[in-house]
C-alpha positions as CSV (number, residue, x, y, z in Angstrom):
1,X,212.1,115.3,98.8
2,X,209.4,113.9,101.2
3,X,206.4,116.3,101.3
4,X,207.2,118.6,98.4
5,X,205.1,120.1,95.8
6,X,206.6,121.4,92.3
7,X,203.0,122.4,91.2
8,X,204.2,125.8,91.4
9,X,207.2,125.1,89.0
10,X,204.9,124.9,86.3
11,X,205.0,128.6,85.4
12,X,208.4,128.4,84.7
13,X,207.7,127.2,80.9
14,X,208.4,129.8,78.3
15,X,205.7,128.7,75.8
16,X,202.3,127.9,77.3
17,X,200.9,124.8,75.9
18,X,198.3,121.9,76.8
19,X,200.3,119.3,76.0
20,X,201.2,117.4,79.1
21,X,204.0,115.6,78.5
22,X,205.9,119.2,77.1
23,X,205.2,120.7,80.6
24,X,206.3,117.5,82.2
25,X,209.9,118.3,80.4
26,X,210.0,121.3,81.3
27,X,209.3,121.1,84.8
28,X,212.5,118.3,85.1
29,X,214.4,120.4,83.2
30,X,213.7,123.6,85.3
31,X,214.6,121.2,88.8
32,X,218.1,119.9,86.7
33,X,219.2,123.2,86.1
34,X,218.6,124.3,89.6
35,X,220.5,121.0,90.9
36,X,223.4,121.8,88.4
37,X,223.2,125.5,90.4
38,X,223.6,123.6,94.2
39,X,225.5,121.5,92.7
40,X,228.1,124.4,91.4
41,X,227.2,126.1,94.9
42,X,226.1,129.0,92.9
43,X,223.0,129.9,95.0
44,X,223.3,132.8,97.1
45,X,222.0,132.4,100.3
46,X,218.4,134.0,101.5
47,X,218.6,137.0,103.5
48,X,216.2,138.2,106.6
49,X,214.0,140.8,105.0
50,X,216.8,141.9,102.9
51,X,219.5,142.3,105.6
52,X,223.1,140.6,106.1
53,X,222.1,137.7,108.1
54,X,221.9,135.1,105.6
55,X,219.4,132.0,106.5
56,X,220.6,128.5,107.4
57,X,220.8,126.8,103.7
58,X,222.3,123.5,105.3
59,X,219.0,122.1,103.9
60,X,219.6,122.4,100.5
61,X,221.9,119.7,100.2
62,X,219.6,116.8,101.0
63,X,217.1,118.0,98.7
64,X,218.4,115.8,95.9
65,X,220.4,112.0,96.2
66,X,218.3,111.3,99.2
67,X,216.1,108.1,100.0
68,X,213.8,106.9,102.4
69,X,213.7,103.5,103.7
70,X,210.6,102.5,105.3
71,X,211.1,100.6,108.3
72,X,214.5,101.0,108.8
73,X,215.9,103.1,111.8
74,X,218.6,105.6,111.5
């Protein structure tokens, strides 16, 4: 994804550690698992401040097996 910052994904480890390459892992592992979840369509979608209008989650499926050409025009 253009734009996109997994910094924040790097709390999801379960045992803290300094080692870069270990949180590296984890991280890719953490993003896998949620593909395998959009993947299996097993996301709910988000709701408006906890009502029953779900938001538009279209989105979602672009967010992995995309590209970006530069120059070309679609």
């Amino acid at each position: 994804m253009v734009n996109s910052n997994y910094f924040a994904m790097d709390f999801l480890y379960l045992s803290p550690t300094t080692i870069q390459a270990a949180r590296a892992g984890n991280i890719i592992h953490a993003i896998l698992l949620y593909r395998k979840k959009l993947d299996r369509q097993e996301i709910k979608p988000i709701l408006l401040m906890g009502s029953t209008v779900p938001l538009c989650s279209a989105q979602w499926e672009r967010m992995f097996n995309t590209s970006r050409i530069p120059g070309e025009e679609s």
